[in-house]
C-alpha positions in Angstrom: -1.0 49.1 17.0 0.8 47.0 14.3 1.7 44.4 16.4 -1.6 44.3 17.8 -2.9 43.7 14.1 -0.6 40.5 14.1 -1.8 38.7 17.5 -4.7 37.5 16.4 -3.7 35.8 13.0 -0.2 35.0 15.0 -2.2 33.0 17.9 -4.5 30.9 15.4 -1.2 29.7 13.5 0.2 28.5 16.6 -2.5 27.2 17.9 -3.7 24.9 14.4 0.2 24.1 13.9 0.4 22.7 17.8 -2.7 21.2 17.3 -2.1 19.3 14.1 1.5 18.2 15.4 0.2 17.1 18.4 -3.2 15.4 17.5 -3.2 15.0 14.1 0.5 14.4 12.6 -0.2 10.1 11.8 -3.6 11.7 10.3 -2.1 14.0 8.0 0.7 12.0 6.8 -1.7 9.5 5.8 -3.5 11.8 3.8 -0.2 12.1 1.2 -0.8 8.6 1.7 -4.0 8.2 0.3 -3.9 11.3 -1.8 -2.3 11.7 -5.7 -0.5 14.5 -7.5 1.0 13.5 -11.0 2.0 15.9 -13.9 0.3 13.7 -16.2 -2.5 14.4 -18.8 -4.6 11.4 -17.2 -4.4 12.8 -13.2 -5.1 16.4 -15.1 -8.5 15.5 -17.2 -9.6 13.3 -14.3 -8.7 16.2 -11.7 -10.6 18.9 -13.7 -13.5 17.0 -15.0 -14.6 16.9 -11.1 -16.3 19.6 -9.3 -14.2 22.8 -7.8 -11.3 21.2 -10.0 -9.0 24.0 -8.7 -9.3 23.2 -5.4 -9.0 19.3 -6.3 -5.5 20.5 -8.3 -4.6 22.4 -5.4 -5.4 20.2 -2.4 -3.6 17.6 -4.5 -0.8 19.5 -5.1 -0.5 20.3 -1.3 -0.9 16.9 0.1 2.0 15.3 -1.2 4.0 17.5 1.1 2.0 16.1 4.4 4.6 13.3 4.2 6.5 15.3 6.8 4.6 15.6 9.3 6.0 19.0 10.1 5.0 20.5 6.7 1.6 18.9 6.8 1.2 21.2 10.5 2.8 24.0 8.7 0.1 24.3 5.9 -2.9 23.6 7.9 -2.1 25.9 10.3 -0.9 28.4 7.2 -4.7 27.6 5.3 -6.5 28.1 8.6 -4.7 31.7 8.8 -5.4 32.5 5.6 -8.9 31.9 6.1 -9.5 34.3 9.0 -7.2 36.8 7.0 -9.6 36.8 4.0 -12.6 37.2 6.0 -11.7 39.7 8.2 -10.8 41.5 5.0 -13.9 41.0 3.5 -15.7 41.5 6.6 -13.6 44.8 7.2 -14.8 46.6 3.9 -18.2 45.5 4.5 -18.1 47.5 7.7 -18.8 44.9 10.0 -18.3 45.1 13.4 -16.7 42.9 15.1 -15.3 41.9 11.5 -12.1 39.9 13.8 -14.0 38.6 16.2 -16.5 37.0 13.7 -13.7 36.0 10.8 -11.7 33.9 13.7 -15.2 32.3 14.7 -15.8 31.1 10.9 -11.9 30.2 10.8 -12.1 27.9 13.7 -15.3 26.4 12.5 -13.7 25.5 9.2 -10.5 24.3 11.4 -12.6 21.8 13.3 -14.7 20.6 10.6 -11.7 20.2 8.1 -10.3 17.8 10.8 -12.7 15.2 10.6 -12.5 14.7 6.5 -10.3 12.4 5.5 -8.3 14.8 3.0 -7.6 18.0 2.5 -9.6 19.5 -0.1 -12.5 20.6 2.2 -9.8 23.1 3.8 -8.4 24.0 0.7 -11.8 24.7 -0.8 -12.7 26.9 2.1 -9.4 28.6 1.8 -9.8 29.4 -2.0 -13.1 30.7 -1.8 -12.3 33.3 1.1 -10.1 34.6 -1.0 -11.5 34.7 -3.7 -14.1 37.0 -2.2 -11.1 39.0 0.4 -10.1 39.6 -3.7 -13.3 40.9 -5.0 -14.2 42.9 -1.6 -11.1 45.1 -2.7 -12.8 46.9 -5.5 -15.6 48.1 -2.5 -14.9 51.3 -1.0 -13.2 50.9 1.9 -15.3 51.9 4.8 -14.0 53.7 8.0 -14.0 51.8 11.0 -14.3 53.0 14.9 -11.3 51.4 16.8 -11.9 47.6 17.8 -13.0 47.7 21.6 -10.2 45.7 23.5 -11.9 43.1 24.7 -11.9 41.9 21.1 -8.7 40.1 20.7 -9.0 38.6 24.5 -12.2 37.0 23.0 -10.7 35.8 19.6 -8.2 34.1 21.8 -10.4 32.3 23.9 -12.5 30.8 20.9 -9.2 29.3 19.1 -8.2 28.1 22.5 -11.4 26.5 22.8 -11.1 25.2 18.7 -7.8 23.5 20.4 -9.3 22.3 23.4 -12.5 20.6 21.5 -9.8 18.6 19.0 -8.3 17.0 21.6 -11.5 15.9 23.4 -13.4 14.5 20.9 -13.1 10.7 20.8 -13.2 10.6 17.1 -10.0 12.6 16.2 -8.3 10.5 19.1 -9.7 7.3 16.8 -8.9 8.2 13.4 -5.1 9.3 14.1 -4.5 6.4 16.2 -5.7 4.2 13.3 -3.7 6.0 11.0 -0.9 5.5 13.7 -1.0 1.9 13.4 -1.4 1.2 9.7 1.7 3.7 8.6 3.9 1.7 11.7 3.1 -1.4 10.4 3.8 -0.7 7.0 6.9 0.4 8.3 7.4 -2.4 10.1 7.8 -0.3 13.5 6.0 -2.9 15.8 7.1 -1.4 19.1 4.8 1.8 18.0 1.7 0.0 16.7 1.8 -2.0 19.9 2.2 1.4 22.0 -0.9 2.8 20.2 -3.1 -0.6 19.7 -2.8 -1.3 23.6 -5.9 -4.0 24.9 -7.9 -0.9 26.5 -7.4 1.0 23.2 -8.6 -2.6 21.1 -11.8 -2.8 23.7 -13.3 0.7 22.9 -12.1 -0.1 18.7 -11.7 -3.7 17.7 -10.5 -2.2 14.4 -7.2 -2.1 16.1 -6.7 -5.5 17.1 -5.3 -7.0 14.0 -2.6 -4.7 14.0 -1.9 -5.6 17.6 -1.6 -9.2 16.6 0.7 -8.4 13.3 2.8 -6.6 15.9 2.8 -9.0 18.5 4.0 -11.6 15.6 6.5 -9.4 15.0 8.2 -9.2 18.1 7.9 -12.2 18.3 5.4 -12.4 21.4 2.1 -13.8 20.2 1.9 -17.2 22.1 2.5 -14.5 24.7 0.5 -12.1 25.1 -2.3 -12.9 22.2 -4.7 -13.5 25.2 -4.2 -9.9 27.4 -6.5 -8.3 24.6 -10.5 -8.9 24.4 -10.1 -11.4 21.9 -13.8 -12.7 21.5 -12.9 -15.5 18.0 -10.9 -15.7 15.2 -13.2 -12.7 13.3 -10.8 -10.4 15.3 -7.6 -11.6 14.5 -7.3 -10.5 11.2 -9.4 -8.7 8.3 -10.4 -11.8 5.8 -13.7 -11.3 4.4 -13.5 -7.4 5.4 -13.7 -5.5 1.4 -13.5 -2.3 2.9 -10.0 0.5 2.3 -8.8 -0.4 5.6 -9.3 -4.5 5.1 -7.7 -4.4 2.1 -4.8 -2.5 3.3 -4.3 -4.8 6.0 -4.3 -7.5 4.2 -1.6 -6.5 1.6 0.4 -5.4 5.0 -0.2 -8.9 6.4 0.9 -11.0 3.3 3.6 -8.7 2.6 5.1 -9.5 5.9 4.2 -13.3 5.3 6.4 -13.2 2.4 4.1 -13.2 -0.6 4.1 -10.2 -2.6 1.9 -11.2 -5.0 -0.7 -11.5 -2.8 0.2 -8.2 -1.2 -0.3 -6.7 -4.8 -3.9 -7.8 -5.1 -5.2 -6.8 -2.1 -3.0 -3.4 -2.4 -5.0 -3.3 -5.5 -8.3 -3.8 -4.4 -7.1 -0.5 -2.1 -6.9 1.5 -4.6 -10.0 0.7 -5.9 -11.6 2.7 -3.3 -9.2 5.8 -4.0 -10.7 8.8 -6.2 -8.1 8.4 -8.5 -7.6 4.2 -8.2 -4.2 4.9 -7.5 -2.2 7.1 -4.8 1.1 7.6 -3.4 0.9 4.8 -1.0 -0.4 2.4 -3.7 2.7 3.5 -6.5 5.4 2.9 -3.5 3.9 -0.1 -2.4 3.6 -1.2 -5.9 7.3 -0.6 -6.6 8.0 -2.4 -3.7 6.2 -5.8 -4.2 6.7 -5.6 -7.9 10.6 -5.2 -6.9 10.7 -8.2 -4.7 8.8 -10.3 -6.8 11.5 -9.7 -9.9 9.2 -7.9 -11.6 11.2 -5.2 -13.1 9.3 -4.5 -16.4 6.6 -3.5 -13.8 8.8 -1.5 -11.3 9.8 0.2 -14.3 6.0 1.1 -15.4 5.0 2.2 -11.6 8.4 4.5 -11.1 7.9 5.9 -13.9 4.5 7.2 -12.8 6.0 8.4 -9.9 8.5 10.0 -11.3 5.8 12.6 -12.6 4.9 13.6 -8.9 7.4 16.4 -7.4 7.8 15.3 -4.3 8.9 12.3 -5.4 10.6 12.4 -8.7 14.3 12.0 -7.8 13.5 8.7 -5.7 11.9 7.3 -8.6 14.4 8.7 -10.9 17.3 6.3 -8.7 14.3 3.2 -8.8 14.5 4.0 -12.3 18.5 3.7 -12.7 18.8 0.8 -10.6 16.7 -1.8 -12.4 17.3 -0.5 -16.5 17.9 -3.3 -18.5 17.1 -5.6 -15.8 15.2 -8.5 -16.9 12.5 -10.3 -14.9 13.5 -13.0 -12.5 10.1 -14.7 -12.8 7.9 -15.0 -16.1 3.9 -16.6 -16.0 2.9 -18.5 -18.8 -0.9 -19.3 -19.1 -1.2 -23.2 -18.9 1.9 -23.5 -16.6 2.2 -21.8 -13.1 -0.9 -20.0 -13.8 -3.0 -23.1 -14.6 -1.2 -25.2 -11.5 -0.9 -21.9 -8.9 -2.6 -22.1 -5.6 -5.6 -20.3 -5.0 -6.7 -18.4 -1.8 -9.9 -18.4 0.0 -11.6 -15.3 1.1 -12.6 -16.6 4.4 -10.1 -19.0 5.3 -7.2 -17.6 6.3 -6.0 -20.7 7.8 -6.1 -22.6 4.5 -4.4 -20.0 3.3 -1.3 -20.1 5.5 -1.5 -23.8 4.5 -1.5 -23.0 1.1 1.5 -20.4 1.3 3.2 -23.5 3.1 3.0 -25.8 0.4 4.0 -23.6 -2.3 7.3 -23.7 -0.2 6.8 -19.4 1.3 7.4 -20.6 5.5 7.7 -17.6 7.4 8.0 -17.3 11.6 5.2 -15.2 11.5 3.0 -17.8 9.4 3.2 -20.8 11.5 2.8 -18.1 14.9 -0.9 -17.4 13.0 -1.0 -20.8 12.0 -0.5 -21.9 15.9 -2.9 -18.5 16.9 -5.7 -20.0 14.6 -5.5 -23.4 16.2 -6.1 -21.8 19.4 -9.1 -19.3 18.3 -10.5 -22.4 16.6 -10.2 -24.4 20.2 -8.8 -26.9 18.3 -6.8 -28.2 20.8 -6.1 -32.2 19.3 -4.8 -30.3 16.8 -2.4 -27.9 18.1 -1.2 -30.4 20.1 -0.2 -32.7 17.2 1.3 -29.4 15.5 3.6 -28.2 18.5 4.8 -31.7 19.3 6.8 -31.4 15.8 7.8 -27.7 16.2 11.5 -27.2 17.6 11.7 -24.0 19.5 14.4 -21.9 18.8 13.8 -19.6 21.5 14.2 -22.5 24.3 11.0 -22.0 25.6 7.3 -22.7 24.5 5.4 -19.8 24.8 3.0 -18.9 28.0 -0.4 -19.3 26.0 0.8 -22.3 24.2 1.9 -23.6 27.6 -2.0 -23.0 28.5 -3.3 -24.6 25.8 -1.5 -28.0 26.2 -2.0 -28.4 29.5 -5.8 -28.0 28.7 -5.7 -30.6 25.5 -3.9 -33.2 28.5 -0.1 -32.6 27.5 1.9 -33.2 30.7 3.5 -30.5 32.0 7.3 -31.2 31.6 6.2 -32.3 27.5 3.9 -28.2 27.6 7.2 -26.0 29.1 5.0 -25.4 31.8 7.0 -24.4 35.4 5.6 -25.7 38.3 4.0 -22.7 38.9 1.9 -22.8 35.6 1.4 -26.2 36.8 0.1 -25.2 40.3 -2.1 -22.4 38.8 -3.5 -25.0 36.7 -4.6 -27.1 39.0 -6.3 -24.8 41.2 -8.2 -23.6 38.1 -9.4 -26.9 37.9 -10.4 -27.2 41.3 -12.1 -24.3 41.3 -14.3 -24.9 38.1 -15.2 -28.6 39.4 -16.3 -26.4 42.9 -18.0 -24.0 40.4 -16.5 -21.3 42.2 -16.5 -18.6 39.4 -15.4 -15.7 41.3 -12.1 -18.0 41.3 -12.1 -18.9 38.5 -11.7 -15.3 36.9 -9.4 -14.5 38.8 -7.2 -17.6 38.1 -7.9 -17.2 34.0 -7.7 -13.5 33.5 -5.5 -12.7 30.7 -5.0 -16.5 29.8 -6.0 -18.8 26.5 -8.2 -20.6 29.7 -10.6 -17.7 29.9 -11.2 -17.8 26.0 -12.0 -21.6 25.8 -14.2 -21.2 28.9 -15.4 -18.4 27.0 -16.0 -20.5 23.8 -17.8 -23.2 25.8 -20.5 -20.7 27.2 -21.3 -19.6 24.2 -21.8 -23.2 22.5 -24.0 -24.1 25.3 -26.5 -20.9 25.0 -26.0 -21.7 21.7 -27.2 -24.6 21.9 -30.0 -23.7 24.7 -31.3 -21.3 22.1 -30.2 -18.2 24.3 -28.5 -16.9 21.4 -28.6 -17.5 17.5 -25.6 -19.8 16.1 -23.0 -18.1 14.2 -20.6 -19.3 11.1 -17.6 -17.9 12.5 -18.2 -19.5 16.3 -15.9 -22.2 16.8 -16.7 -25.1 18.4 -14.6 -28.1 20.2 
């Protein structure tokens, strides 16, 4: 009989740990990410001036801990299991029948609706508030029950089987931890993983993911390679400019971060937190230390480690940030009416310029002049990539396939483009075959080439300019 009391509970936190390793483990660690616990009177006043502060102090206090991906499983599946626990409890000394059956049917609902908010304080809430009343339902008189018919537990079972089972079909838990996949890996710099989540058929059914894919690709240093296997449709999906959402921001502190300029890192990484509860988060303090720290500002690594140091989890690795830079003066000081007055600004729409303008203040980076080329290309401004490459001196021994494509296009000989006869063969039949109009051909020769996106940018300029379609800003044109 005892263990019999245990299945039930048992099999739900199994089945919400599995599920949440399995399904959700990028999800939940970027909760800590975007979620803030500090001992500090400022994170305490804000936290309990809110509504249901407890459950804000203690969802706060929780998430931290979803770093590990393992713990973050651990205490869903352990706030799940509380939450059938308290009802059937409370349920129990109402004299419900079947109190189980009906307290692992609210569980699971509060399982699969927790998993689609983007922390952890709807859980939490739920969790607090079942026992809350589990607590008051013990002053009732207990009332006798008839033994639970068998077919109960069999039943309970099946509906946290079928909790599991609707997780890992619905497209949007599939999207939201594979985008949280790719933004953790990139900040990480694990390219190989963000390319193995942001493949072309996952970047057709979400464009979202496609920037990522290209910061990757940059990174491994395959770009002129393989830019043109995903649906690519201008340069409005190659990166996030313009985009003032959490996830354009973040991308964009990623991106210059990686392009070596972490003071542009730091305002976008800012603008991130502006869309956080607090205006500030794990993520954003780390991040912070880290720009701040390659920049030479160490009056401000001090300020931002020292904030961290007031979160548990992290305290003795801001504690050792803390040690390492005392006494440390900055590298670089900003006087208005010096570098201020005479520094480079950024456009919001331009990322080109912008490269440019990290160029010229003397920040070159592989990856820049890759986006640089990339942009060229998007821009089908093929005179000018031309000119560009002619002046470039590949390390690698070999010009890369798409840039191969795209000089044989502007008129570049094949033997000046890299291009192996083969290339040059498959050339011209493409040509032959689009002066035949033979577009069945054609496809087939340009699939998965920088050829099928220029013939793709010239359609669209001519029903553009037919008045099939209305014009567009970011269209380029030849």
């Amino acid at each position: 009989m005892k263990a019999k009391k245990f299945l039930i509970p048992a099999v739900l936190f199994v089945a919400v740990f599995c599920a949440a390793w399995a399904l959700q483990r990028y999800t939940l660690v970027f909760m800590e990410a975007t979620g803030l616990f500090l001992w500090t009177p400022d994170w305490l006043r804000e936290t309990f001036s809110e509504c249901r502060p407890v459950s804000h102090f203690v969802a706060g206090f929780l998430v931290q801990f979803y770093a590990v991906p393992a713990l973050g499983a651990l205490i869903t599946a352990a706030l799940v299991t509380l939450v059938f626990v308290s009802l059937s409890t409370l349920l129990s000394r109402l004299g419900l029948l079947p109190h189980r059956l009906v307290a692992v049917l609210a569980a699971v609902a509060v399982w699969v609706v927790a998993a689609f908010q983007p922390d952890n304080s709807l859980l939490v809430s739920a969790t607090l508030y079942s026992l809350a009343a589990a607590g008051l339902s013990l002053l009732l008189k207990k009332k006798e029950l008839r033994e639970r018919p068998v077919w109960e537990s069999w039943a309970a079972i099946g509906i946290i089987l079928l909790g599991g089972i609707l997780l890992a079909v619905l497209p949007k838990i599939r999207e939201t931890e594979r985008m949280a996949q790719v933004q953790l890996c990139a900040r990480n710099g694990q390219w190989s993983k963000v390319l193995k989540a942001a493949t072309p058929e996952a970047c057709r059914k979400d464009s979202r993911l496609m920037p990522y894919a290209f910061l990757a690709l940059s990174g491994e240093g395959q770009l002129g390679d393989r830019l043109f296997h995903y649906p690519v449709t201008g340069p409005q999906d190659f990166d996030r400019e313009g985009d003032l959402s959490q996830e354009g921001y973040l991308f964009n502190s990623l991106l210059y971060e990686k392009l070596g300029s972490p003071n542009e890192a730091l305002h976008n990484l800012f603008q991130f937190s502006c869309h956080l509860p607090h205006g500030l988060s794990h993520l954003s303090l780390y991040q912070m230390i880290r720009y701040n720290m390659e920049a030479g500002n160490y009056t401000l690594v001090r300020k931002y480690a020292d904030i961290l140091r007031h979160n548990p989890r992290s305290s003795h690795m801001a504690r050792q940030v803390l040690d390492r830079v005392a006494g440390l003066p900055d590298e670089r000081r900003d006087t208005l009416g010096h570098s201020s007055a005479k520094a480079r600004v950024f456009s919001k729409n331009r990322p080109d310029f912008n490269l440019a303008q990290l160029e010229l203040s003397g920040v070159s980076t592989s990856l820049g002049m890759d986006r640089f080329l990339a942009y060229l290309l998007l821009n089908a401004d093929l005179p000018g990539f031309a000119n560009t490459t002619s002046r470039l001196i590949w390390t690698s021994g070999k010009i890369p396939v798409h840039y191969q494509e795209a000089l044989l296009l502007a008129g570049v000989d094949g033997e000046s483009a890299g291009a192996s006869a083969q290339l040059q063969e498959k050339f011209a039949d493409f040509l032959s075959a689009l002066q035949a109009q033979d577009n069945e051909k054609v496809k087939a020769l340009t699939e998965g080439t920088y050829w099928a996106y220029y013939l793709m940018l010239q359609d669209r300029v001519a029903e553009e300019m037919l008045g099939r379609i209305p014009p567009h800003e970011d269209w380029p044109v030849n």
